[in-house]
Structure formats: C-alpha cells, structure tokens
mmCIF file of the C-alpha atoms, coordinates in Angstrom:
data_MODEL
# 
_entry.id   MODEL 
# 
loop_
_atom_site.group_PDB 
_atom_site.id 
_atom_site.type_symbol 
_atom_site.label_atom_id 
_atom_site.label_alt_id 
_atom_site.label_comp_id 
_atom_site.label_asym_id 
_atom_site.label_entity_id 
_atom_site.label_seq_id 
_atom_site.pdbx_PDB_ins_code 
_atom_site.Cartn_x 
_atom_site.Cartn_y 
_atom_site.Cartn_z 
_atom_site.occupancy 
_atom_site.B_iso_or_equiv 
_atom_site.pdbx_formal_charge 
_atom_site.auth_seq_id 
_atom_site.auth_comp_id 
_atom_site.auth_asym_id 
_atom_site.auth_atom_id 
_atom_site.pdbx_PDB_model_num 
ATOM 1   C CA . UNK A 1 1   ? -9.388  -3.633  13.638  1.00 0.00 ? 1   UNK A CA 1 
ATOM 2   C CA . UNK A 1 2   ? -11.408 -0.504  14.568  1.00 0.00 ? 2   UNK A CA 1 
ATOM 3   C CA . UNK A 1 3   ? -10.074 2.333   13.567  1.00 0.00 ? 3   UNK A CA 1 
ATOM 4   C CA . UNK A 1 4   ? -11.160 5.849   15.248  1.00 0.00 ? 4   UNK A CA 1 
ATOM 5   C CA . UNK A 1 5   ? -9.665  9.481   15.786  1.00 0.00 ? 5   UNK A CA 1 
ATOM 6   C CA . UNK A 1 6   ? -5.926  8.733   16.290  1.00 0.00 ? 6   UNK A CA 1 
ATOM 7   C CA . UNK A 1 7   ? -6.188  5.183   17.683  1.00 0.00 ? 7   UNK A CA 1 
ATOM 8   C CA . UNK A 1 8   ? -7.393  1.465   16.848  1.00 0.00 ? 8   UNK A CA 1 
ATOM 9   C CA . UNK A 1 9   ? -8.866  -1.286  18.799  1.00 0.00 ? 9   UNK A CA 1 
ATOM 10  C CA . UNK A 1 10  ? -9.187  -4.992  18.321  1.00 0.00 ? 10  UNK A CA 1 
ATOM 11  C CA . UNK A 1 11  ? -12.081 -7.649  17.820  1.00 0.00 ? 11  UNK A CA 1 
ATOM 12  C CA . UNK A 1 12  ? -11.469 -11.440 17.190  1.00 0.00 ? 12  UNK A CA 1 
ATOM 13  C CA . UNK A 1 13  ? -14.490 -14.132 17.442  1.00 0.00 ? 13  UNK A CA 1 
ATOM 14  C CA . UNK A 1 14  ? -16.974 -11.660 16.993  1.00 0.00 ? 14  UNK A CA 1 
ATOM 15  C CA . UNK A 1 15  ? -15.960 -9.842  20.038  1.00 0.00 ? 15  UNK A CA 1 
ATOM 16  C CA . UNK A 1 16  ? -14.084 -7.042  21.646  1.00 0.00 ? 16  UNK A CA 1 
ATOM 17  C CA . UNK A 1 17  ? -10.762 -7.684  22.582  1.00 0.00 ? 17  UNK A CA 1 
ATOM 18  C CA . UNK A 1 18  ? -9.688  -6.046  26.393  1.00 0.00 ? 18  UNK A CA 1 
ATOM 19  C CA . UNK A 1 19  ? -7.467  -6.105  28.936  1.00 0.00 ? 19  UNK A CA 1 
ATOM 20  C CA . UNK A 1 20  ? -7.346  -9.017  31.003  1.00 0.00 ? 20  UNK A CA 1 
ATOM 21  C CA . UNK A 1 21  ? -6.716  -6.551  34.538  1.00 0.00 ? 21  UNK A CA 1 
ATOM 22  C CA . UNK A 1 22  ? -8.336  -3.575  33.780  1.00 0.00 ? 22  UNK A CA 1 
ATOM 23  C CA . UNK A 1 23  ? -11.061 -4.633  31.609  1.00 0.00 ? 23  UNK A CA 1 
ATOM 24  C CA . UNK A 1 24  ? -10.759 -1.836  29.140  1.00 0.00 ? 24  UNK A CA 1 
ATOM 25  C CA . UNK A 1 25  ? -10.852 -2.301  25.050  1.00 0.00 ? 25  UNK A CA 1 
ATOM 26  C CA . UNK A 1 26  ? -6.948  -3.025  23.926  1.00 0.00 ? 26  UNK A CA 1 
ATOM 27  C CA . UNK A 1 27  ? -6.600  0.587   22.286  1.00 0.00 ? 27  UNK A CA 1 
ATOM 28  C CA . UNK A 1 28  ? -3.511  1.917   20.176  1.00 0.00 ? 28  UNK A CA 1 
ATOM 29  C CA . UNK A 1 29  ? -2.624  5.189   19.594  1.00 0.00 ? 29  UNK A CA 1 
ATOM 30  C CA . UNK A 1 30  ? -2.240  6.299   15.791  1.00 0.00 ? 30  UNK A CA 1 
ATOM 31  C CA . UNK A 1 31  ? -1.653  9.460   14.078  1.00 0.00 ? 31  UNK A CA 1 
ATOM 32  C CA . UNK A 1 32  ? -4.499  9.165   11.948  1.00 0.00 ? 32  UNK A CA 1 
ATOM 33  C CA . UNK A 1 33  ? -7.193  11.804  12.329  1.00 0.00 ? 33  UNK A CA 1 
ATOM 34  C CA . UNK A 1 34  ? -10.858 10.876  12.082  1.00 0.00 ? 34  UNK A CA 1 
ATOM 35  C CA . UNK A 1 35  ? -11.090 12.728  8.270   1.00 0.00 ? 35  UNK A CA 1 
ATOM 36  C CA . UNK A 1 36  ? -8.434  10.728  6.955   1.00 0.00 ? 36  UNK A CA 1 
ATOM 37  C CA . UNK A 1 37  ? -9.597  7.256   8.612   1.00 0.00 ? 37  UNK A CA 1 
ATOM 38  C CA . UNK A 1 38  ? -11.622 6.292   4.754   1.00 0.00 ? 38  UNK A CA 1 
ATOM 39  C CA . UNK A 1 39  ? -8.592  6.889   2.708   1.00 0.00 ? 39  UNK A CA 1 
ATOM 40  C CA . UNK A 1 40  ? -6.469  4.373   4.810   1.00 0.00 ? 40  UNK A CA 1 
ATOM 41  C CA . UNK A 1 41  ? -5.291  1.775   2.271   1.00 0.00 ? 41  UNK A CA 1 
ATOM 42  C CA . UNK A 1 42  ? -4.225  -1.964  3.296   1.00 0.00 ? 42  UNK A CA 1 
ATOM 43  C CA . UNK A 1 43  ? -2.169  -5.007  2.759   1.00 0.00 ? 43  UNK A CA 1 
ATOM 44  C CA . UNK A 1 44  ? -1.849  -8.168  5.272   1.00 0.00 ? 44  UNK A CA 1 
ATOM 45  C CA . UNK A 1 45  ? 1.185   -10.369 4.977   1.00 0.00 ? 45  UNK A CA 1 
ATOM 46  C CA . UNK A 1 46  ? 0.283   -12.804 8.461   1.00 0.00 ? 46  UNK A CA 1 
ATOM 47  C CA . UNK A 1 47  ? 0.480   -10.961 11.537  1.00 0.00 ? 47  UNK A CA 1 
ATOM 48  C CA . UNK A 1 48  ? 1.809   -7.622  9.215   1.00 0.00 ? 48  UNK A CA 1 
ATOM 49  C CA . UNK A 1 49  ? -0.502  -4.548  8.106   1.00 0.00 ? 49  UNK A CA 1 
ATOM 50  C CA . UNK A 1 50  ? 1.262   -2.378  6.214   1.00 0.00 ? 50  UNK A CA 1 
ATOM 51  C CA . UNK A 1 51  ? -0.642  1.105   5.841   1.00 0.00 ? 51  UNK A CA 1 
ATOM 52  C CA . UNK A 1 52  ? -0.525  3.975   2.715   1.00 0.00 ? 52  UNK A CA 1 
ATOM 53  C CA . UNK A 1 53  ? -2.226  7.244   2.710   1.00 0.00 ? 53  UNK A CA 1 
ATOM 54  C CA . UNK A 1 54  ? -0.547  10.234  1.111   1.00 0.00 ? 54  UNK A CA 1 
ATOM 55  C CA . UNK A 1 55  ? -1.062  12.541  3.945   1.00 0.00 ? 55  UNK A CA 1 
ATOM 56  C CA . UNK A 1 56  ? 1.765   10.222  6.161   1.00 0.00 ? 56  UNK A CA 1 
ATOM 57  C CA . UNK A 1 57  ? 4.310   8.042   6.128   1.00 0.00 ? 57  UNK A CA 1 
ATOM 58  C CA . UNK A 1 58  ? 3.679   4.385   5.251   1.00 0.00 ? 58  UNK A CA 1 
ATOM 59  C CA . UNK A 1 59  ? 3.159   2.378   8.437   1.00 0.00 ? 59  UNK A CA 1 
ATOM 60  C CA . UNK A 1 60  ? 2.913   -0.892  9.591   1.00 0.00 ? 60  UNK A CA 1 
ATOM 61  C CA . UNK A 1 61  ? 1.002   -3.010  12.476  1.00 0.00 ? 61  UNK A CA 1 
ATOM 62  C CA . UNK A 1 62  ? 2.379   -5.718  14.042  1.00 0.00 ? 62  UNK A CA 1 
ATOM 63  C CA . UNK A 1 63  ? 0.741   -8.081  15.660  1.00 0.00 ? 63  UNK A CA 1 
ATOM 64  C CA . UNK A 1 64  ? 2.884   -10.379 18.312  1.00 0.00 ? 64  UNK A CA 1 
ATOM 65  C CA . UNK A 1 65  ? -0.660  -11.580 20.160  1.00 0.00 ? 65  UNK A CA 1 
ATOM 66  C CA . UNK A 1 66  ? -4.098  -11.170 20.637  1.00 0.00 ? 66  UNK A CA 1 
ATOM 67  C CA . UNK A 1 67  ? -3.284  -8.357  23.320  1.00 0.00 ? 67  UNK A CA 1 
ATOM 68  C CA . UNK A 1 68  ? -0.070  -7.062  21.773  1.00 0.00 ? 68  UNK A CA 1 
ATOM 69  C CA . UNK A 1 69  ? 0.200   -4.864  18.988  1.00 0.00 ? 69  UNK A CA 1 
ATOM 70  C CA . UNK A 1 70  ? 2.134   -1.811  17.804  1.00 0.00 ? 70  UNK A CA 1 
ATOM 71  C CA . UNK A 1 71  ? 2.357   0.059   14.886  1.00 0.00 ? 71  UNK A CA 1 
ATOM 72  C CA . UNK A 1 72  ? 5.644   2.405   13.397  1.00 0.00 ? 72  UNK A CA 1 
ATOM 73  C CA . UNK A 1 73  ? 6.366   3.953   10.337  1.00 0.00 ? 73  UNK A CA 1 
ATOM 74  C CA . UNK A 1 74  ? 8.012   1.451   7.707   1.00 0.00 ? 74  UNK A CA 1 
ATOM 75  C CA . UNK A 1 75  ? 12.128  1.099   8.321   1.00 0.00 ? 75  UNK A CA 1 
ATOM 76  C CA . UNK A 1 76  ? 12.667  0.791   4.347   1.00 0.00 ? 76  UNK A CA 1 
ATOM 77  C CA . UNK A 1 77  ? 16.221  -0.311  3.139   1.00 0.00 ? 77  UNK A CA 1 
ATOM 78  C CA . UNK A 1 78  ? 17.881  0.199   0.056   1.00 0.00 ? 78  UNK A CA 1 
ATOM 79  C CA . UNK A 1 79  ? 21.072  1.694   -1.029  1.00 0.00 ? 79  UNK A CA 1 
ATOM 80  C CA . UNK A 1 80  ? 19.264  2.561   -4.942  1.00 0.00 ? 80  UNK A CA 1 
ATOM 81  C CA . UNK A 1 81  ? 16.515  3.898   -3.308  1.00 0.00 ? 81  UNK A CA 1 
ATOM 82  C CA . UNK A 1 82  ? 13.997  6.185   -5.744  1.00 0.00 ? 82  UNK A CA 1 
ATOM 83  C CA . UNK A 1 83  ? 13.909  9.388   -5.184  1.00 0.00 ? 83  UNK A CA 1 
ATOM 84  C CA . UNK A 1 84  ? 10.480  10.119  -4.778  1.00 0.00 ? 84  UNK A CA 1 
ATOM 85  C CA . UNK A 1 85  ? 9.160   7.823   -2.868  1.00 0.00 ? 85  UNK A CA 1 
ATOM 86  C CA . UNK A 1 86  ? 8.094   8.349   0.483   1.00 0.00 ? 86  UNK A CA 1 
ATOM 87  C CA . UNK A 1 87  ? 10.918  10.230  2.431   1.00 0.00 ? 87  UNK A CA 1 
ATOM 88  C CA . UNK A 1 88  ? 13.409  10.255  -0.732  1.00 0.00 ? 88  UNK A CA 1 
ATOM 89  C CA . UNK A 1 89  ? 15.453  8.185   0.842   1.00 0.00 ? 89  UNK A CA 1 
ATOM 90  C CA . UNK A 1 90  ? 15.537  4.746   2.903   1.00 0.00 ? 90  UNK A CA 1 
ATOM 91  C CA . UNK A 1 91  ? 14.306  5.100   6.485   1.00 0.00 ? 91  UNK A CA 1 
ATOM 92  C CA . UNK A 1 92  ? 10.562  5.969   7.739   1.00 0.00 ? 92  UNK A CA 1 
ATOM 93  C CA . UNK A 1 93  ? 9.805   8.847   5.750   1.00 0.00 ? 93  UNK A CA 1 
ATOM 94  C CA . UNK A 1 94  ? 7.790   11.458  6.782   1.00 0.00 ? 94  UNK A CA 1 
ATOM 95  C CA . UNK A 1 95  ? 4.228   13.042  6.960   1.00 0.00 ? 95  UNK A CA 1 
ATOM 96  C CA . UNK A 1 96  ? 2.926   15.532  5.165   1.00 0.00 ? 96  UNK A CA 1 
ATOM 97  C CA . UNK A 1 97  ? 6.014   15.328  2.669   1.00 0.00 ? 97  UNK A CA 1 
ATOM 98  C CA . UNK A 1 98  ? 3.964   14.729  -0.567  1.00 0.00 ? 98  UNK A CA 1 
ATOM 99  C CA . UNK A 1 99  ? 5.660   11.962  -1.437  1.00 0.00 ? 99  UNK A CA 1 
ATOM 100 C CA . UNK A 1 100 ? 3.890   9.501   0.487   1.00 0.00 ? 100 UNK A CA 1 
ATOM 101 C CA . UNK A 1 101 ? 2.002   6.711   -1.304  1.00 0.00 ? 101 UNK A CA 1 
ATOM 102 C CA . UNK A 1 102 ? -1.981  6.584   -1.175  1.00 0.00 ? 102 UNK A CA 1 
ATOM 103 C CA . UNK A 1 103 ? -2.304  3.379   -2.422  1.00 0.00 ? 103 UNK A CA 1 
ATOM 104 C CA . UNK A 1 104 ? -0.748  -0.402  -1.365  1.00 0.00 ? 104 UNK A CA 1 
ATOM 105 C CA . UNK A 1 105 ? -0.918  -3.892  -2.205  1.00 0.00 ? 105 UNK A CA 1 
ATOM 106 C CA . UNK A 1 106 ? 0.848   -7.397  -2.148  1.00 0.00 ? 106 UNK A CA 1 
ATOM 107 C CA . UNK A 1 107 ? 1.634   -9.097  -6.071  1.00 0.00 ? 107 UNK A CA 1 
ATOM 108 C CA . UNK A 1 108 ? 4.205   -11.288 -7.247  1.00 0.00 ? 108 UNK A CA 1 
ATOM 109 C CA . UNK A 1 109 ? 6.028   -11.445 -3.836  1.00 0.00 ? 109 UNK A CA 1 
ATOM 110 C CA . UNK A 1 110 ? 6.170   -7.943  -4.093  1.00 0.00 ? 110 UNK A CA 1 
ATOM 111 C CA . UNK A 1 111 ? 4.661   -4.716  -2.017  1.00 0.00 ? 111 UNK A CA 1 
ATOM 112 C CA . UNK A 1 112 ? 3.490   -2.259  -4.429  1.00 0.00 ? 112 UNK A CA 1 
ATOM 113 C CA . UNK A 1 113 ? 2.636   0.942   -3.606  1.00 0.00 ? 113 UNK A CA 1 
ATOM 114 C CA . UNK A 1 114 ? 1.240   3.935   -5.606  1.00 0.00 ? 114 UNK A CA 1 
ATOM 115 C CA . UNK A 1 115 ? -0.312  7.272   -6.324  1.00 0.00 ? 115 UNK A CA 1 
ATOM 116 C CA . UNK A 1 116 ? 2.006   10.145  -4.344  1.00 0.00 ? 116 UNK A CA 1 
ATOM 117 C CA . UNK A 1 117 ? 1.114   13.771  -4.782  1.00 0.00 ? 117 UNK A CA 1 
ATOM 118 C CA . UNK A 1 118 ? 4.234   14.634  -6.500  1.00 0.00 ? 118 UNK A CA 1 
ATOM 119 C CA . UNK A 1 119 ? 3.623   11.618  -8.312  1.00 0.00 ? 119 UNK A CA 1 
ATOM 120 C CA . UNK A 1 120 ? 0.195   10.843  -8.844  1.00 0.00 ? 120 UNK A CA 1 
ATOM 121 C CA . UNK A 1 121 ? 0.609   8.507   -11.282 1.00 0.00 ? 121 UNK A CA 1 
ATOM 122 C CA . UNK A 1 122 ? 3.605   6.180   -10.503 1.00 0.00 ? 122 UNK A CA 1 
ATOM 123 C CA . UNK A 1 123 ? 3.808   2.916   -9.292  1.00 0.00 ? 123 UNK A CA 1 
ATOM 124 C CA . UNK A 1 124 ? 7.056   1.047   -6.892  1.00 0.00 ? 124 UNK A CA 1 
ATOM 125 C CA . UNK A 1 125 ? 7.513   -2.255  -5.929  1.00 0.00 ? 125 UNK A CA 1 
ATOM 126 C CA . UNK A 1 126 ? 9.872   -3.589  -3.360  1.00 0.00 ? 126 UNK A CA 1 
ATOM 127 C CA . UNK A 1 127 ? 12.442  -6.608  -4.149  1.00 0.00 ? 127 UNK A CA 1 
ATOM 128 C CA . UNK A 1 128 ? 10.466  -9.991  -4.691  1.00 0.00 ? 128 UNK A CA 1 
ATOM 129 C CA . UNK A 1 129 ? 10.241  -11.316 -0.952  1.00 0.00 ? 129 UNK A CA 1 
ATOM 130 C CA . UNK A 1 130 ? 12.059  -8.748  0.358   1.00 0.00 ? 130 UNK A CA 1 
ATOM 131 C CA . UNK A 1 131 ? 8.968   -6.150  0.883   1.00 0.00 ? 131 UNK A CA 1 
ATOM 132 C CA . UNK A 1 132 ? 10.995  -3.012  2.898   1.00 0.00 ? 132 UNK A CA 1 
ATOM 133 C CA . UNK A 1 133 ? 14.103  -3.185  0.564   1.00 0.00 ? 133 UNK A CA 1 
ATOM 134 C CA . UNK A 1 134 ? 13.043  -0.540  -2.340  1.00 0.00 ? 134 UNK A CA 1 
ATOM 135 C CA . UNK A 1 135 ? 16.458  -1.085  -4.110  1.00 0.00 ? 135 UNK A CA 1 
ATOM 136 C CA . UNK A 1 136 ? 16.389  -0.562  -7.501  1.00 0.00 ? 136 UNK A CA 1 
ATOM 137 C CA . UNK A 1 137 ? 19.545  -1.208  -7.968  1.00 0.00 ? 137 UNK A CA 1 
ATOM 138 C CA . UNK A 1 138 ? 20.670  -1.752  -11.664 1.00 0.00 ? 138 UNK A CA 1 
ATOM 139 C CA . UNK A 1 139 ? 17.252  -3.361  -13.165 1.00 0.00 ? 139 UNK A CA 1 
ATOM 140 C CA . UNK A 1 140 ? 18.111  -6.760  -11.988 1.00 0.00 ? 140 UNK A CA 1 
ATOM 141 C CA . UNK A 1 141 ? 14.896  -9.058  -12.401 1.00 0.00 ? 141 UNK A CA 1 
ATOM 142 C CA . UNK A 1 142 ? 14.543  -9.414  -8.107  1.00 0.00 ? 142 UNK A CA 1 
ATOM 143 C CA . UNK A 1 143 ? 15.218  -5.963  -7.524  1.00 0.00 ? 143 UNK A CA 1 
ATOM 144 C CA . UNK A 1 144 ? 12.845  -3.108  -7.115  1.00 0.00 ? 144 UNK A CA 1 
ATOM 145 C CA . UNK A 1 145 ? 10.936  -1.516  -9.696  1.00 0.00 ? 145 UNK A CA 1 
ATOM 146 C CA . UNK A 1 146 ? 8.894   1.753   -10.818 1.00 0.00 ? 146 UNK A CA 1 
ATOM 147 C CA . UNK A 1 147 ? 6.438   2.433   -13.367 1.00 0.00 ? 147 UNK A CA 1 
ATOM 148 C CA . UNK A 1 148 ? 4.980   5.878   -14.416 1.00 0.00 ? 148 UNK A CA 1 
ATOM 149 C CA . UNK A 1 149 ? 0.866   5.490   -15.808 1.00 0.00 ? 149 UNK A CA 1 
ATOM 150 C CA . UNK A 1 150 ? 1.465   6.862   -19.435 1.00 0.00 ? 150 UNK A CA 1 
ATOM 151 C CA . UNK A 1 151 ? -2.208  8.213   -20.057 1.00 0.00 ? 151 UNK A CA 1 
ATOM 152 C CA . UNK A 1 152 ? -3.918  11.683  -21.847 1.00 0.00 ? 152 UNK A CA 1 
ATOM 153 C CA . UNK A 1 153 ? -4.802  12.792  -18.354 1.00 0.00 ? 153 UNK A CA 1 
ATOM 154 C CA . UNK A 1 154 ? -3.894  12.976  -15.038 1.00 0.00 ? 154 UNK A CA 1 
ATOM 155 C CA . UNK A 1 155 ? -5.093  10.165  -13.389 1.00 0.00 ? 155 UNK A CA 1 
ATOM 156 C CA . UNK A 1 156 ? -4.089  9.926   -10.148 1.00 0.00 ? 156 UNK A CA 1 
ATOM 157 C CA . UNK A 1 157 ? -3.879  6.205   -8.134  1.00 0.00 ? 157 UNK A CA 1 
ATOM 158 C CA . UNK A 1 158 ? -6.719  5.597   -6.137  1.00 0.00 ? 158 UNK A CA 1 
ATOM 159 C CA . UNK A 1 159 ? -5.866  1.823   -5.716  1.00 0.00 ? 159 UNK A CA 1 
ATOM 160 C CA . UNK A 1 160 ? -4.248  -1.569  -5.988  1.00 0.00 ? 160 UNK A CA 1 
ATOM 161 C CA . UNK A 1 161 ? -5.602  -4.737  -6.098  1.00 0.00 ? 161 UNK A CA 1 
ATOM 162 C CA . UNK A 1 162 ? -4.009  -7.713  -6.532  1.00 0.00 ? 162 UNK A CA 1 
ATOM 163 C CA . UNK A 1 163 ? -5.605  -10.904 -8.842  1.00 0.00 ? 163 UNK A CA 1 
ATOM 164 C CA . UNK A 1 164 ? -4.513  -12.690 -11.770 1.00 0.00 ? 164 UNK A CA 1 
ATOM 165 C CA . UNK A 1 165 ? -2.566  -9.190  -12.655 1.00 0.00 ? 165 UNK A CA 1 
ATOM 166 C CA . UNK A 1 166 ? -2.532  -6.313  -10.229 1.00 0.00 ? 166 UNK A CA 1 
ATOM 167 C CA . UNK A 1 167 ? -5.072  -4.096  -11.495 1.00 0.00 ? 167 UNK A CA 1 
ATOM 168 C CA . UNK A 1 168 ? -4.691  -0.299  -11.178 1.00 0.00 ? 168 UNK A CA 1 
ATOM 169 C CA . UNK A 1 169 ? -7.977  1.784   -10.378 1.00 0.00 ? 169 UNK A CA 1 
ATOM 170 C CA . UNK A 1 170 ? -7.294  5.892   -11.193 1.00 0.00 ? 170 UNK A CA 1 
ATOM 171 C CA . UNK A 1 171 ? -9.348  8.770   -11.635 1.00 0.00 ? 171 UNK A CA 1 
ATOM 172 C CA . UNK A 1 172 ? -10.303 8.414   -14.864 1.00 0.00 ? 172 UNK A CA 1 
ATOM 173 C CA . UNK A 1 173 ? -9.742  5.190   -15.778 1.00 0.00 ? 173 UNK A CA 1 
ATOM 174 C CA . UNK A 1 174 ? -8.854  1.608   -14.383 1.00 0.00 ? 174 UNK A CA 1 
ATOM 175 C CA . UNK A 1 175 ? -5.295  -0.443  -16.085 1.00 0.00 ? 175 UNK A CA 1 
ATOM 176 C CA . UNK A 1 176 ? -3.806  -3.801  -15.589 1.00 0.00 ? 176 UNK A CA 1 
ATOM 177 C CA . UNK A 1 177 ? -0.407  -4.801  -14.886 1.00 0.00 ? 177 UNK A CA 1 
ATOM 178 C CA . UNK A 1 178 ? 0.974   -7.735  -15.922 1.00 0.00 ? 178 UNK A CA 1 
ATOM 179 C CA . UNK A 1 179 ? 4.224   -8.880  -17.980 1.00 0.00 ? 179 UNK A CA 1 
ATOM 180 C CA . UNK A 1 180 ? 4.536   -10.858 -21.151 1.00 0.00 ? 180 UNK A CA 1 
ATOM 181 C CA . UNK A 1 181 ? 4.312   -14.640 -20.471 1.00 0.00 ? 181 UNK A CA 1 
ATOM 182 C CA . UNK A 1 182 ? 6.803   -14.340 -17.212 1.00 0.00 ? 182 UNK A CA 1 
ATOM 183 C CA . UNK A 1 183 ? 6.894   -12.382 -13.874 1.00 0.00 ? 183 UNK A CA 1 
ATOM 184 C CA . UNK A 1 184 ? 6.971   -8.851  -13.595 1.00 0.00 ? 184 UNK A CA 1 
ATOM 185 C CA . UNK A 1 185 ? 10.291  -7.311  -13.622 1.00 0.00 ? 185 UNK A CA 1 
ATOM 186 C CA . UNK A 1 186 ? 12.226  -3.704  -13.664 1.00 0.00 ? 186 UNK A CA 1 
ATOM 187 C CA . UNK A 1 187 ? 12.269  -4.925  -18.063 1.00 0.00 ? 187 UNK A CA 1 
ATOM 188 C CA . UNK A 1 188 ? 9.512   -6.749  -18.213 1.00 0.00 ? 188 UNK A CA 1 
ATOM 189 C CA . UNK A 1 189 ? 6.455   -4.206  -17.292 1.00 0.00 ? 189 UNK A CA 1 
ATOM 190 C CA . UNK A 1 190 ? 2.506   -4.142  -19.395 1.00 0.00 ? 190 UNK A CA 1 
ATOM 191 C CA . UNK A 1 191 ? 0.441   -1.883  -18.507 1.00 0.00 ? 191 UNK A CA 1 
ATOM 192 C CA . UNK A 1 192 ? -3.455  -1.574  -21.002 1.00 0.00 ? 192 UNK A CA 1 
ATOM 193 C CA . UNK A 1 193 ? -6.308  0.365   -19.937 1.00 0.00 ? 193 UNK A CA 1 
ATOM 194 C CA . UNK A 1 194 ? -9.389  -2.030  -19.388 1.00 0.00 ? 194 UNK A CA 1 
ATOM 195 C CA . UNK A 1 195 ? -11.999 0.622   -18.960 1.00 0.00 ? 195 UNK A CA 1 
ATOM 196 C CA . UNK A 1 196 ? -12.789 4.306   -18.521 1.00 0.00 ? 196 UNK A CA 1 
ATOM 197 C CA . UNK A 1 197 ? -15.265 4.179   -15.113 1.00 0.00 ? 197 UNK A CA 1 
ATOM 198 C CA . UNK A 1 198 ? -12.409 5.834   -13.079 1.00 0.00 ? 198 UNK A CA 1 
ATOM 199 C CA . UNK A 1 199 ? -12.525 4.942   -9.112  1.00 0.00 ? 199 UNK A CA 1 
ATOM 200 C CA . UNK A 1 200 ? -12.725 6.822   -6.185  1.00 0.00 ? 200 UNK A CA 1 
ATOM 201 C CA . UNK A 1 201 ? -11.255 5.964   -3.133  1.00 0.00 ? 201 UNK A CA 1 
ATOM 202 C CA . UNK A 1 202 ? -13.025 2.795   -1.706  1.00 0.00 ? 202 UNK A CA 1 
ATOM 203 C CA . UNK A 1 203 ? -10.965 0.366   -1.529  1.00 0.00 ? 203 UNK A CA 1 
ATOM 204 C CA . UNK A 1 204 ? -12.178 -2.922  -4.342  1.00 0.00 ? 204 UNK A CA 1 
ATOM 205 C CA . UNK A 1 205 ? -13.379 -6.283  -3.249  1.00 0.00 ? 205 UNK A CA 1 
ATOM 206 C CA . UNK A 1 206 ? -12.284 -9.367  -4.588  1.00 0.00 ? 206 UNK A CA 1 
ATOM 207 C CA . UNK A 1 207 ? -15.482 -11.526 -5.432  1.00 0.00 ? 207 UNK A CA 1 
ATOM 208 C CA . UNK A 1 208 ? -14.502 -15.048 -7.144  1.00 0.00 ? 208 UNK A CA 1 
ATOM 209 C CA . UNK A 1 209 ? -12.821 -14.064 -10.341 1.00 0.00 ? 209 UNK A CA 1 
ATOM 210 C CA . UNK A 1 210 ? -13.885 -10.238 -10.506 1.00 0.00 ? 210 UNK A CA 1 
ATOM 211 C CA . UNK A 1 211 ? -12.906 -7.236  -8.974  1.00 0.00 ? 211 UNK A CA 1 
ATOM 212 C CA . UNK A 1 212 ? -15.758 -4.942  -7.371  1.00 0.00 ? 212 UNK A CA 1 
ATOM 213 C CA . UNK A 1 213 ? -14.924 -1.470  -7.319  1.00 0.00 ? 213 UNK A CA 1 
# 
C-alpha cells in the first residue's frame, strides 16, 4: 500500500494496481493527513489491516480483491469495555478524542494495542481470537486484558512488536511482555525492562531472532 495525503493506492507484483476501464491507479480515500502518514502503526491478519495512531480512531482495511478495498473505523464489541480506550465505549470511537491508541500489534491470538494520550503508558488486548471484542469481563483467562507500564518516568508507547514475547519500545526505555511458563492472561501478566535506548516512532523490524529498532 501507498499511502499519501488522505488516500492509499495499491501495488502487487512489483506493479501498480489500476482500473481495468479507466486506467487510473485504484485510489482510497483516508482521513489521514500527509504529517501524520509516519506515525501510522500496523498489524495484518490475511486480507485485514488494522490501523493505530493517537490522533484517530483505530481503523481497519479490508481487502475483498485485488481491485476492492475499503477501510472504516474498527466496530469494537464488548459489554466490559475499558474505559479509556479509544471512544470509552464499544463502537468506532472517535478522532481527536485522546484516547486513541498509537501503537498495534498481533500476540497470542490477541490484538494489542497501546500508548493513548490520556494513557501513555497502558497496554489492551482483545479476547484471544476474538480481536474487536475488548471485553474484559471478570478476568477470565480468554477475555480481554490491560496493563499499565509501572516505570520512574513517563514513557510513553511508541510500539509493539510481536516475537517470542511482545516486546514494548517507549520513550525511555524498551520492556518485554510475557507470562510465567503459560499464555498471557488478565492474572498472568510480566512485564522487565530489557534496556534503556528508548524508541522513537519507526516502526521495528523483525530480522531472524532479533528485533531492529
């Protein structure tokens, strides 16, 4: 995907995809301005991109073929939905609300999202295999989750990367997330610091068994 000022287009096979009458580039209109377009955030689940940047709503792009492709703000679910996450409440949220995550990635059969303005340092993760259903509900181990960074500073969540554990990269410093000896649950949550770089908004790249950042 191309992204540009308030749209995206589409290349496959190293080319350009376009319409098959007119001729012209397949081109989607977004509501993502030009200065935000380096803070986007990703994480592909098939022919699903869902989108976090704290300035909107968490999106999503759907792909249904090579020329067809739309993209809405997420539909979350949940009746014990957190509070201050993206609108406050299920449903599509917002922009500009400052609860809007900047920061989104897949782990455990989870989507985990992070780093709001209210809540710079905070972490939430959807049921397991259920990724738009943020119920927390009462703590059950397949039900959603949140996590507040307890560190000296403020170090807000710049990303989320996904490997062995989901690793955390802040401000200040970069953490990873794992559990003791089982899967990740709303009880079952360890979070160490593993160094003091801090990150800035790049998004990491996985390279074998490390994490580039």
């Amino acid at each position: 995907l191309e992204f540009g000022d308030l749209y995206f287009r589409v290349y496959k096979d190293e080319g350009q995809i376009v319409d098959s009458t007119s001729g012209e580039p397949i081109e989607v209109t977004t509501t993502y301005a030009e200065a935000d377009l380096f803070d986007l955030k990703f994480a592909q689940d098939a022919d699903t991109l869902y989108i976090a940047h704290p300035s909107y709503a968490p999106r999503k792009i759907t792909r249904s073929s090579h020329t067809s492709w739309t993209i809405a703000a997420v539909s979350f679910t949940g009746s014990g939905f957190p509070s201050d996450f993206a609108g406050g409440s299920a449903g599509a949220g917002s922009d500009a609300n400052n609860n809007n995550p900047g920061a989104v990635t897949f782990f455990q059969e989870r989507l985990w999202w992070g780093g709001s303005n209210n809540s710079p340092q905070k972490i939430w993760a959807s049921k397991t295999g259920d990724f738009e259903n943020m119920d927390q509900g009462t703590g059950l181990a397949n039900e959603g989750l949140e996590y507040v960074l307890g560190t000296n500073d403020v170090n807000f969540i710049r990303w989320l990367k996904a490997s062995e554990s989901m690793l955390i990269g802040t401000v200040g410093a970069e953490f990873r997330l794992s559990a003791n000896g089982a899967a990740v649950t709303p009880s079952n949550v360890l979070i160490t610091r593993e160094t003091n770089h801090g990150s800035n908004t790049v998004d990491p790249v996985v390279a074998g068994r490390a994490v580039l950042f």
